[in-house]
C-alpha positions in Angstrom: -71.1 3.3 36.4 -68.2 5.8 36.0 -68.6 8.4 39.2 -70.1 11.7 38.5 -67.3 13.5 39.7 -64.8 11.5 37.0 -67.0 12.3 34.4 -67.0 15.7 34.7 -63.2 15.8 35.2 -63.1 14.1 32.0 -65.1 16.4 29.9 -63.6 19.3 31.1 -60.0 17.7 29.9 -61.8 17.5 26.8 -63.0 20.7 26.4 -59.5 22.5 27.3 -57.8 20.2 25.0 -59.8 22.0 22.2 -59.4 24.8 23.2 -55.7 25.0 23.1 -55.6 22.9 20.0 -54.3 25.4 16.8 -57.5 26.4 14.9 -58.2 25.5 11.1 -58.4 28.5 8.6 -60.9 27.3 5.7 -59.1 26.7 2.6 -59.3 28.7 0.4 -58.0 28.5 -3.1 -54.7 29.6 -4.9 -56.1 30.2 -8.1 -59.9 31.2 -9.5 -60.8 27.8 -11.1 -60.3 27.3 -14.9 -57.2 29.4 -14.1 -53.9 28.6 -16.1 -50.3 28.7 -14.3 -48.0 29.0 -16.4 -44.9 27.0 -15.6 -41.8 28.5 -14.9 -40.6 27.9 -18.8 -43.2 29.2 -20.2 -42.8 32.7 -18.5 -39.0 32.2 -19.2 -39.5 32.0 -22.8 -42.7 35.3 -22.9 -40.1 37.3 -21.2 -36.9 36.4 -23.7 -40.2 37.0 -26.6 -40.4 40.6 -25.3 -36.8 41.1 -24.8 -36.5 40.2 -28.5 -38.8 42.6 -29.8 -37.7 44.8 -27.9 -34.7 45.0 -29.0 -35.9 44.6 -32.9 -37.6 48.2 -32.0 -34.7 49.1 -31.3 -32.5 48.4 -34.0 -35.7 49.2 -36.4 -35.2 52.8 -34.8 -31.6 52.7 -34.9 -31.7 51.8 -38.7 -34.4 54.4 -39.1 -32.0 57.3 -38.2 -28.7 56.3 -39.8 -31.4 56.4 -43.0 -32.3 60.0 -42.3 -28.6 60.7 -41.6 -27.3 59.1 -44.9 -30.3 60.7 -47.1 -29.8 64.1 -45.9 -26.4 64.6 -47.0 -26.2 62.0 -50.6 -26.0 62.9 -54.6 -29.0 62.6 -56.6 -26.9 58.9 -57.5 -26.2 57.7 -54.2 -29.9 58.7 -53.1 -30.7 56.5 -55.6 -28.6 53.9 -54.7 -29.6 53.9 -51.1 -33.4 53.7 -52.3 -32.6 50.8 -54.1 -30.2 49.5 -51.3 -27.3 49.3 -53.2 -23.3 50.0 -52.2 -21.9 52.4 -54.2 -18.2 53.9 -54.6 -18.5 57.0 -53.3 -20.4 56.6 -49.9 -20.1 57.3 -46.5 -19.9 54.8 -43.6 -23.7 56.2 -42.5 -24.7 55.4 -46.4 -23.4 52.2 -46.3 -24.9 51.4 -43.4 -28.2 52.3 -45.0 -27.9 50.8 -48.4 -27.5 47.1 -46.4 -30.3 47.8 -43.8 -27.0 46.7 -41.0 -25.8 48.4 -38.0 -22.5 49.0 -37.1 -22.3 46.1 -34.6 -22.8 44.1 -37.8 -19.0 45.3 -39.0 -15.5 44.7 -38.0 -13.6 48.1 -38.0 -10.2 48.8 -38.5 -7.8 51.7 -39.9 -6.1 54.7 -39.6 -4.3 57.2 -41.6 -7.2 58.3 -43.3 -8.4 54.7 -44.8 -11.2 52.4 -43.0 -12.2 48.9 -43.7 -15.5 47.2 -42.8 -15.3 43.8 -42.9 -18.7 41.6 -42.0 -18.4 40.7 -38.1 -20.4 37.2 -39.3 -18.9 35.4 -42.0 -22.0 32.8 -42.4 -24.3 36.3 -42.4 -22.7 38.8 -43.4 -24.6 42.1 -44.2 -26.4 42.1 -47.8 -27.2 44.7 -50.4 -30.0 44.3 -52.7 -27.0 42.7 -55.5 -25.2 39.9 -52.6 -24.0 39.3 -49.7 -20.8 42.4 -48.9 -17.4 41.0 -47.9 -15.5 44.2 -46.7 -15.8 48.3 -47.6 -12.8 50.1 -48.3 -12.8 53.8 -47.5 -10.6 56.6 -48.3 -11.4 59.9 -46.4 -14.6 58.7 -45.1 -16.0 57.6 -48.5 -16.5 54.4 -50.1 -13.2 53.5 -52.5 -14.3 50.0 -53.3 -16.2 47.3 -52.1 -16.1 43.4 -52.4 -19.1 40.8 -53.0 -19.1 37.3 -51.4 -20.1 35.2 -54.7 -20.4 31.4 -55.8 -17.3 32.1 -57.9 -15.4 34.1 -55.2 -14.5 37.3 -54.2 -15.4 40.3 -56.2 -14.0 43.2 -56.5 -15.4 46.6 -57.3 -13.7 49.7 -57.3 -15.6 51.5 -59.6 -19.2 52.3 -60.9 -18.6 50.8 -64.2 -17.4 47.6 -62.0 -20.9 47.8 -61.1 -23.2 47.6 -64.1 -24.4 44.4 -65.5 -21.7 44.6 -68.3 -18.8 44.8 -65.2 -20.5 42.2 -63.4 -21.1 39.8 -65.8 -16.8 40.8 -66.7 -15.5 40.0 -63.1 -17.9 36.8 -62.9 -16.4 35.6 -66.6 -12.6 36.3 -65.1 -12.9 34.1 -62.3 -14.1 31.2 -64.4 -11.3 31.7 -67.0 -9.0 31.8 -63.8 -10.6 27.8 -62.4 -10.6 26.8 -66.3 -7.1 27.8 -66.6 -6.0 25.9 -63.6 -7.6 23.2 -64.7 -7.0 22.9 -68.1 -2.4 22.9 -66.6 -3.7 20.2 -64.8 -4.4 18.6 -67.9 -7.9 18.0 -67.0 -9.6 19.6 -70.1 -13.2 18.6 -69.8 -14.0 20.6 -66.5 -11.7 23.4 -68.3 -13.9 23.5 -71.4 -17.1 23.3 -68.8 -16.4 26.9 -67.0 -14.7 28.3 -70.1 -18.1 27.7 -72.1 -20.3 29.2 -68.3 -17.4 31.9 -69.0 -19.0 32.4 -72.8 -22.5 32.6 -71.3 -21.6 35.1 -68.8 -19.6 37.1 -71.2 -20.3 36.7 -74.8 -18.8 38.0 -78.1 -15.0 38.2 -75.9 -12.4 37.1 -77.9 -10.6 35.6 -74.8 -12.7 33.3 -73.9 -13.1 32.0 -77.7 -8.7 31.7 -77.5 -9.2 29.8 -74.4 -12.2 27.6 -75.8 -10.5 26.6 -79.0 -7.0 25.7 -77.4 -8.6 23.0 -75.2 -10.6 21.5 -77.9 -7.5 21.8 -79.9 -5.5 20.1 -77.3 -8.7 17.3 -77.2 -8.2 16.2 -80.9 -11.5 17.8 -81.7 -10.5 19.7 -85.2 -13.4 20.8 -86.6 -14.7 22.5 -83.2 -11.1 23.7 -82.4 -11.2 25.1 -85.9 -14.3 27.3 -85.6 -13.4 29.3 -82.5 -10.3 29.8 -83.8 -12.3 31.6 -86.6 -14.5 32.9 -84.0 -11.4 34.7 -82.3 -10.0 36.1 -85.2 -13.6 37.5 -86.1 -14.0 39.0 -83.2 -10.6 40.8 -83.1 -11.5 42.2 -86.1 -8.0 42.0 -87.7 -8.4 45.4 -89.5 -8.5 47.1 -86.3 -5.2 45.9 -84.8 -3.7 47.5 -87.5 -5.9 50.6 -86.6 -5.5 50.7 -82.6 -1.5 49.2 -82.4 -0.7 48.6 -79.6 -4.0 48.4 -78.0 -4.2 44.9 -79.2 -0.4 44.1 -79.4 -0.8 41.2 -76.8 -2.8 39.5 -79.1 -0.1 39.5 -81.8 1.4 36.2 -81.2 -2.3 34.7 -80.3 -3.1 36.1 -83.8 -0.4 33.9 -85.0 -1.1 30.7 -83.0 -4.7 31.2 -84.5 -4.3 31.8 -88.2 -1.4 28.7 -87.9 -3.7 26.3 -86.2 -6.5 27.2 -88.5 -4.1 26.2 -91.8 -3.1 22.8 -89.7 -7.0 21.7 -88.9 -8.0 22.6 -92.3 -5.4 19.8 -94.0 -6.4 17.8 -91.3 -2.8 17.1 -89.8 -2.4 17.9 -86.0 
């Protein structure tokens, strides 16, 4: 039996023990339960969300006063054109910038001496209108002088508002084929000559080049009878009478004229 004295030493030793020991806090939780925490990505990619549209207000807004700008001072026709979001010859930079729904960060500038160029700051997005996708601006004196589309055939030019109707379109699209077929066809390689020079008939109908080019390469194919019919077509469409009439309006046609009423003679005895 442990004296009482010990006992009591003991307990008190205890007791003090506790009492200098650090007390524990209940714990208490972080969160409410069923809370979500949201990882550090997740917040990452809410606040680069906001940012964005943030900054699409801001460009919306932006693009909402260079309209104002370019319809309060535009012709009847380039109000139009804007409203249809269209480049026209004629425009200012502010126009411009409305007619393709850009902003000017969208645009390389460069010039001086009274001429400015825009040229698309991204070739693989370059800024559209409602016809394609716009290469570079030209301006003279602060309005448009001509403008070039980005197309599957190329680079087109237009420098003018009749470049811009159908009719010029469809023109500048039939001129680039002829320009591939015509390489093609020195190259000797007459079957992908023939194929853009007939895309170039589809485009542009009814043109007496085209019909020139068409019948030399089936001429050159030992195809007669075709060869002989566009020849035919050629000279119909000339309209022989009015060379005579207009001179030298069709004088570069004289010696294809020639070629054409020769190589018809030739087919039709069937010699080569």
């Amino acid at each position: 039996m442990k004296h009482p004295s010990i006992a009591g030493a003991a307990a008190l030793g205890v007791l003090a023990a506790a009492a200098c020991a650090p007390r524990m806090q209940p714990v208490r939780a972080v969160q409410p339960n069923g809370a979500i925490v949201r990882s550090t990505q997740e917040q990452d990619v809410a606040r680069a969300r906001a940012e964005g549209q943030d900054e699409r207000t801001r460009l919306a807004g932006e693009q909402d006063a260079v309209a104002a700008r370019a319809l309060a001072d535009c012709t009847p026709m380039l109000c139009n054109a804007i409203a249809r979001g269209e480049v026209a010859v004629g425009m200012t930079r502010e126009q411009v910038l409305a007619a393709t729904h850009s902003g000017i960060a969208a645009w390389e500038e460069r010039g001086g001496g009274g001429i400015t160029t825009l040229t698309a700051r991204d070739e693989s997005r370059g800024p559209r209108d409602a016809t394609a996708e716009v290469a570079f601006v030209t301006l003279e004196n602060g309005r448009v002088r001509s403008y070039a589309y980005r197309e599957p055939q190329g680079i087109r030019l237009v420098s003018s508002a009749g470049d811009a109707t159908p009719q010029g379109t469809a023109r500048a699209r039939a001129e680039a084929l002829l320009r591939e077929g015509d390489e093609m066809a020195l190259a000797g390689d007459f079957d992908r000559a023939l194929n853009r020079y007939d895309r170039a008939d589809v485009v542009s109908p009814n043109d007496p080049a085209v019909s020139l080019r068409i019948a030399r390469a089936l001429d050159k194919q030992l195809r007669p009878y075709e060869a002989m019919i566009r020849y035919q077509l050629f000279l119909h469409q000339l309209e022989i009478e009015r060379i005579h009439a207009y001179g030298d309006a069709y004088a570069q046609y004289g010696a294809a004229v020639a070629e054409a009423r020769s190589r018809i003679l030739v087919l039709e005895r069937g010699g080569r």
